[in-house]
C-alpha positions in Angstrom: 3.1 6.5 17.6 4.0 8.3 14.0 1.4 7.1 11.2 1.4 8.0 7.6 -1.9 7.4 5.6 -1.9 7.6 2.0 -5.2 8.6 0.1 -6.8 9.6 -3.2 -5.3 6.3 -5.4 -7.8 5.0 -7.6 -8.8 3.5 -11.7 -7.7 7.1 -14.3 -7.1 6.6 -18.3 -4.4 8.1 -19.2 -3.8 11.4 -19.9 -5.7 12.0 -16.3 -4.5 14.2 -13.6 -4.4 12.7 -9.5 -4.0 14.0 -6.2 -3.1 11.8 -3.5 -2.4 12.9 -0.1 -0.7 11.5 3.4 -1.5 12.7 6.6 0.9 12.3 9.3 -0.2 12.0 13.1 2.1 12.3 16.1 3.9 15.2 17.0 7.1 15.3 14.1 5.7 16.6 10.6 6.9 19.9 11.2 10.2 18.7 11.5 10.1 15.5 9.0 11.8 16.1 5.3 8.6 13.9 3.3 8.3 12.4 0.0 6.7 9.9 -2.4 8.0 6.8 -3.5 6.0 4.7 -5.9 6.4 0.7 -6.4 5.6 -0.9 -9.7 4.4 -4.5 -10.2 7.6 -6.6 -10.6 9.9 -3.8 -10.1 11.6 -2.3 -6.8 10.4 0.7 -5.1 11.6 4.4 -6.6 11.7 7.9 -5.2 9.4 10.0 -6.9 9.6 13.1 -5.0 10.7 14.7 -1.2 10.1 17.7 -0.2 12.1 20.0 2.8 11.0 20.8 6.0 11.2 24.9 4.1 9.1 23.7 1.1 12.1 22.7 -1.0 11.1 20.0 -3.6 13.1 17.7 -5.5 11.7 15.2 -8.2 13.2 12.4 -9.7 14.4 13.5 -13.3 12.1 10.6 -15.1 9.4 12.7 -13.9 9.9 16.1 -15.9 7.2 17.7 -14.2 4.2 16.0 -14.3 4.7 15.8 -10.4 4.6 18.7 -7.8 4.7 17.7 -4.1 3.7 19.8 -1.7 2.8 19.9 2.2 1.2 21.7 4.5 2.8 22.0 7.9 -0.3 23.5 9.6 -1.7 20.2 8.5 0.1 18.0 8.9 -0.1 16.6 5.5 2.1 16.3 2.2 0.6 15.8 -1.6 1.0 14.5 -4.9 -0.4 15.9 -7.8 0.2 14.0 -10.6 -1.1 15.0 -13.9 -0.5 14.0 -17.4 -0.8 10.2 -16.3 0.5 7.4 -18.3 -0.1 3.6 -18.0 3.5 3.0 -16.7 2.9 5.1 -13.8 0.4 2.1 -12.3 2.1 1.4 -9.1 1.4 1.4 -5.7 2.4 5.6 -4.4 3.9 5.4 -0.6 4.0 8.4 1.4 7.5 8.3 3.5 8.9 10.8 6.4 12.5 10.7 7.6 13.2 12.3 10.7 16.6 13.5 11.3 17.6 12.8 14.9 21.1 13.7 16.0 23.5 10.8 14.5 21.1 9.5 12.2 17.6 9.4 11.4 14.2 7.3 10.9 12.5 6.7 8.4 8.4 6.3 8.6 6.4 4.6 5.5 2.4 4.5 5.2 1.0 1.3 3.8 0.1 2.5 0.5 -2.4 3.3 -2.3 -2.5 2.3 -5.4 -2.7 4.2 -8.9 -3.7 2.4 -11.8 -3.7 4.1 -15.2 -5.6 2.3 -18.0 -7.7 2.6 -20.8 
């Protein structure tokens, strides 16, 4: 069965830079597009950033480029580094893999972790 686990959420003033990370089990990474969503309290759940089974990264364009994802297919895992933090970035960061197979595909979600940017 395919898990994604989210780490590295935590407290950081702003300013502050963050890594989180997801690490996938199973056998599908290597052939799962991933990506980052974040979900703010009271609002619904955004794309942050995906990133290509070929390392090709997209961000969403609110970001401008205080995010860089990145993942590492030896691995198995996919990262966030987040820097320049502000207090409207406080949401809960979800790592998410879609798998492309045939038709259509699947998409796999980890449970979470939360970023909270305050003074």
């Amino acid at each position: 069965q395919v898990q994604l686990v989210e780490s590295g959420g935590g407290l950081v003033q702003p300013g502050g830079s963050l890594r989180l990370s997801c690490a996938v089990s199973g056998s599908i990474f290597s052939a799962t597009r991933m990506g980052w969503y974040r979900q703010a309290p009271g609002k619904q759940r955004e794309l942050v950033a995906t990133i290509t089974i070929s390392c090709i990264a997209t961000y969403a364009e609110s970001e401008k480029g205080r995010f860089t994802i990145s993942r590492d297919n030896a691995k198995n895992t996919v990262a966030l580094q987040i820097n320049s933090l502000k207090p409207e970035d406080t949401a809960v960061y979800y790592c998410n893999g879609y798998l492309s197979i045939g038709i259509g595909g699947k998409d796999y979600w980890g449970k979470g972790t939360l970023v909270t940017v305050s003074s």
